[in-house]
Backbone as CSV, one residue per row, in Angstrom:
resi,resn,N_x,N_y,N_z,CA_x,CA_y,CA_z,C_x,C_y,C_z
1,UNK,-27.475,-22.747,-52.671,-26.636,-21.615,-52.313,-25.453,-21.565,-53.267
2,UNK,-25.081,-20.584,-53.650,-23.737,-20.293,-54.775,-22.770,-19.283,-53.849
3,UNK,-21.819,-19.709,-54.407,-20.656,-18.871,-53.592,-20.462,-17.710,-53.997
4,UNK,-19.957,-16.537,-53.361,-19.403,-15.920,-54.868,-17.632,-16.480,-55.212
5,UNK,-17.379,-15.477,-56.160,-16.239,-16.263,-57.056,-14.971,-16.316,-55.918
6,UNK,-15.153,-14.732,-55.495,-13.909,-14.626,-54.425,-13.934,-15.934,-53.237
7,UNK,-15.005,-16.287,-52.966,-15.260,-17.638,-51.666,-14.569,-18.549,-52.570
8,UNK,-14.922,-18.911,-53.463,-14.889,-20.088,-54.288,-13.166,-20.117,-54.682
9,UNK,-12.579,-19.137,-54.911,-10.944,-19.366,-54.854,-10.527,-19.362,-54.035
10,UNK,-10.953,-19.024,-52.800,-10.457,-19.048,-51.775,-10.682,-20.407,-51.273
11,UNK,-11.237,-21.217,-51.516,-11.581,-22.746,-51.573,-10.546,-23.331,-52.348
12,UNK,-10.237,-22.831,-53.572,-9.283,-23.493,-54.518,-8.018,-23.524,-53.673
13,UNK,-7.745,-22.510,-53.623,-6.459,-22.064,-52.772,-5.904,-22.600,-51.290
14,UNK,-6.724,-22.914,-50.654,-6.883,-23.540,-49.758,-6.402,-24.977,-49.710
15,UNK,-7.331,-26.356,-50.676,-6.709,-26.999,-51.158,-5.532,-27.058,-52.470
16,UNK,-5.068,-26.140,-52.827,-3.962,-26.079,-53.623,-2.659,-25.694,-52.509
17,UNK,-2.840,-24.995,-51.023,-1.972,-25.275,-50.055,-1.207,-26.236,-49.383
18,UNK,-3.206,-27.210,-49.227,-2.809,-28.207,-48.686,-2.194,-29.247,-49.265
19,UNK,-2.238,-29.451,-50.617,-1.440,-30.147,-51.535,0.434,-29.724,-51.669
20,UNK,0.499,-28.605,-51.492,1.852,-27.755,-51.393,2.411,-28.353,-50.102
21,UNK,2.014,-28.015,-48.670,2.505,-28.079,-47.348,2.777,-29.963,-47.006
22,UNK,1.370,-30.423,-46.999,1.359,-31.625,-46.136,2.225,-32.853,-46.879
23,UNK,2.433,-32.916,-47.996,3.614,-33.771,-48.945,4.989,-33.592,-48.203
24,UNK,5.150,-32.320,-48.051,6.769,-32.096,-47.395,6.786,-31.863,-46.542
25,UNK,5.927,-32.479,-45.146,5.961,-32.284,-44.158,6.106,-34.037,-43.820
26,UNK,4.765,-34.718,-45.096,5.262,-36.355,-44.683,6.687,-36.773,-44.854
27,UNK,7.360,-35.998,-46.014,8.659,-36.078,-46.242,9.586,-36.370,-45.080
28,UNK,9.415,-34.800,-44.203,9.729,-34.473,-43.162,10.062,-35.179,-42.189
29,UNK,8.733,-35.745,-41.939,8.306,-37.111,-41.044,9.068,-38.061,-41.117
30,UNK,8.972,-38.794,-42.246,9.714,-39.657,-43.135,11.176,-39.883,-42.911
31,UNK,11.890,-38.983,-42.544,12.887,-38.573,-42.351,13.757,-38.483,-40.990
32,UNK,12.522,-38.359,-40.041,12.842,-38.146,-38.737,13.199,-39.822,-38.413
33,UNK,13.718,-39.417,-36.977,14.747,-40.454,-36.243,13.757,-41.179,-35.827
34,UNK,12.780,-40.717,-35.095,11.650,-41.135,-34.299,10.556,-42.209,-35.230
35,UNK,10.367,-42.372,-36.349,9.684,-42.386,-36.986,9.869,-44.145,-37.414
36,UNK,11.333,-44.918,-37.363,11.406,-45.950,-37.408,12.215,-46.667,-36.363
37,UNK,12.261,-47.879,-35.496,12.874,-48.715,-34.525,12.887,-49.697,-34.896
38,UNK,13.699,-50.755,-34.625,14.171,-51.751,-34.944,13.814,-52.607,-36.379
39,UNK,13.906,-51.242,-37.371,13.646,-51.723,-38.815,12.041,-51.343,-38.859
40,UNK,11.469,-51.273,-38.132,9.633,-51.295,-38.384,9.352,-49.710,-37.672
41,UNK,8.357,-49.439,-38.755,7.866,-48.149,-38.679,7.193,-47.568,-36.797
42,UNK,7.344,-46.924,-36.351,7.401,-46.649,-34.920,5.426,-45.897,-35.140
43,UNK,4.502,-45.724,-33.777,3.587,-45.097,-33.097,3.864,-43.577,-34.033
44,UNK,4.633,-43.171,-34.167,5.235,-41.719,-34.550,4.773,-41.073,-35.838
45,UNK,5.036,-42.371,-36.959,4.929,-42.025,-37.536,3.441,-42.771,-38.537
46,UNK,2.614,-43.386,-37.727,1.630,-44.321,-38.008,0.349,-42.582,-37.746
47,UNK,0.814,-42.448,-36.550,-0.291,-40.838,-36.017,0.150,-39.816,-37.440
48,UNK,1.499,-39.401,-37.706,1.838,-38.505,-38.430,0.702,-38.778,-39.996
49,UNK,1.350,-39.893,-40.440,0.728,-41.118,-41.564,-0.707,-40.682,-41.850
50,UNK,-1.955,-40.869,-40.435,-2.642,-40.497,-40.200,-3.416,-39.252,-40.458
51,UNK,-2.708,-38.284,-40.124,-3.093,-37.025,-39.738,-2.899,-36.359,-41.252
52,UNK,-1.403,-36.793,-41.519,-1.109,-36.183,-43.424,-2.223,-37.018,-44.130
53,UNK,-2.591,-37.935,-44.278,-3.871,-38.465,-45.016,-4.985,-38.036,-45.124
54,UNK,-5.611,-37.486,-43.463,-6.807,-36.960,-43.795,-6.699,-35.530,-43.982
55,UNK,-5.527,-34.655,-44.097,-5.488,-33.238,-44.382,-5.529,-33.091,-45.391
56,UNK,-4.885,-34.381,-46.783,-5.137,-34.320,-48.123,-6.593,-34.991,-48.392
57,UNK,-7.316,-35.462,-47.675,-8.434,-35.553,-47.963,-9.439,-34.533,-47.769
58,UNK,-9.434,-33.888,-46.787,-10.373,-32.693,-46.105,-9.522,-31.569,-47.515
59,UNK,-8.301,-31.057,-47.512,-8.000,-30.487,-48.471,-8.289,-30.877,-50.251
60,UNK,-8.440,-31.962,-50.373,-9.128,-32.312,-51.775,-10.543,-32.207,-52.196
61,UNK,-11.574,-32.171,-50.941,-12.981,-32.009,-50.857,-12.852,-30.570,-50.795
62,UNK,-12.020,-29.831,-50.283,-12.384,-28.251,-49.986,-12.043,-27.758,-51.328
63,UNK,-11.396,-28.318,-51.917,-10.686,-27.782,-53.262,-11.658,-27.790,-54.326
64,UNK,-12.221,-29.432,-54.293,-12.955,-29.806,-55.381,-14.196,-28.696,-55.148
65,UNK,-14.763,-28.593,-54.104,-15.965,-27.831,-53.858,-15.646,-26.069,-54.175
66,UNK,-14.269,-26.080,-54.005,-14.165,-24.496,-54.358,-14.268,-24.495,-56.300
67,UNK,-14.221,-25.507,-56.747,-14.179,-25.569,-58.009,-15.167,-25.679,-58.914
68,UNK,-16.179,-26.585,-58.265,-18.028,-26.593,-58.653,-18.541,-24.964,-58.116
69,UNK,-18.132,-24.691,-57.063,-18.551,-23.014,-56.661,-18.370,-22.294,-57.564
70,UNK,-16.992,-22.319,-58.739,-16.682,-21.279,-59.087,-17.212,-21.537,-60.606
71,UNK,-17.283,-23.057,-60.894,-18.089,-23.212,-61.958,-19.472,-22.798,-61.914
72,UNK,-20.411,-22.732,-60.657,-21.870,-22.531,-60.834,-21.748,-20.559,-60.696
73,UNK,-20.766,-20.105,-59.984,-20.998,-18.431,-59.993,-20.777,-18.039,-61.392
74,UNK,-20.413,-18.527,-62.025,-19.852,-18.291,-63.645,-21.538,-17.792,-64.230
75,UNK,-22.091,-18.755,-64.485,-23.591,-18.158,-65.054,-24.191,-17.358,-64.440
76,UNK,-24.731,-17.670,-62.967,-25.068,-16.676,-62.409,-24.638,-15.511,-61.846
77,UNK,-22.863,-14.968,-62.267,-22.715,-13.670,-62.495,-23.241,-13.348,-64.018
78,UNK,-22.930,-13.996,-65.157,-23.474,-13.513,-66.739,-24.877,-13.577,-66.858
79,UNK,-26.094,-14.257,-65.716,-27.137,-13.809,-65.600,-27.467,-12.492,-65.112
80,UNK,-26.778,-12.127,-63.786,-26.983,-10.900,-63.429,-26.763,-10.261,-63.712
81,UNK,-25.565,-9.957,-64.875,-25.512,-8.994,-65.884,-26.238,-8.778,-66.428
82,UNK,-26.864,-10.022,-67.274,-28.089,-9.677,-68.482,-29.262,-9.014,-68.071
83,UNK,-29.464,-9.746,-66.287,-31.044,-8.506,-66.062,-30.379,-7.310,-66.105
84,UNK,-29.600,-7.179,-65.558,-29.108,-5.229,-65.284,-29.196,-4.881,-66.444
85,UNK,-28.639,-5.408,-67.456,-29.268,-4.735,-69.191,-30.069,-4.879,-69.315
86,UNK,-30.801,-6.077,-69.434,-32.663,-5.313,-69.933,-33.272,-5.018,-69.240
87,UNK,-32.568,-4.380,-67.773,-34.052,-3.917,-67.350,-33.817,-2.208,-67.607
88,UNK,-35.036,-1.441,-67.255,-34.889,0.322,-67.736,-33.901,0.781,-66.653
89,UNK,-33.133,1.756,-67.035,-32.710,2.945,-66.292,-33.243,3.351,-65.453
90,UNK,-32.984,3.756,-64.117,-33.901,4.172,-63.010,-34.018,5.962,-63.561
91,UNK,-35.266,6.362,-63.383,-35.131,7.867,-63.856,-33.999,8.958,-62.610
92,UNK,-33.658,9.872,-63.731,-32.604,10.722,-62.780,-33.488,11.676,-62.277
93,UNK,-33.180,12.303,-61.032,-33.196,13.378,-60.702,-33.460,14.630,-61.058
């Protein structure tokens, strides 16, 4: 199955979000009160830790795959061009 191009950036884009958002949200985290107690990292921020890890992972697979998509629609739009040229003109009317 091939994507078309528009799916396939929309894949890129997707993980190029999630690379944007979930960094400055661990920041975020990072930052909060909740996040460390008595010198050692708290429940808070071990789940947060968690959750930002696998969103850059699920977002790096969605990305990478929007990127092989948009590499394989590449030929097979410049194929489907080439039949539409050689094949005949449909007769007019």
């Amino acid at each position: 199955m091939v994507l078309s191009r528009r799916w396939s950036a929309f894949l890129v884009l997707v993980g190029v979000w999630t690379w944007l958002i979930w960094p400055r949200f661990g920041l975020a985290i990072w930052k909060d009160d909740r996040s460390f107690a008595d010198g050692g990292p708290t429940s808070f921020l071990w789940v947060h830790a968690l959750l930002i890890g696998a969103s850059l992972v699920i977002g790096t697979a969605v990305g990478a795959l929007g990127v092989r998509a948009w590499r394989a629609a590449a030929p097979e739009a410049r194929r489907a061009e080439e039949i539409a040229a050689r094949s005949p003109a449909p007769p007019k009317d």
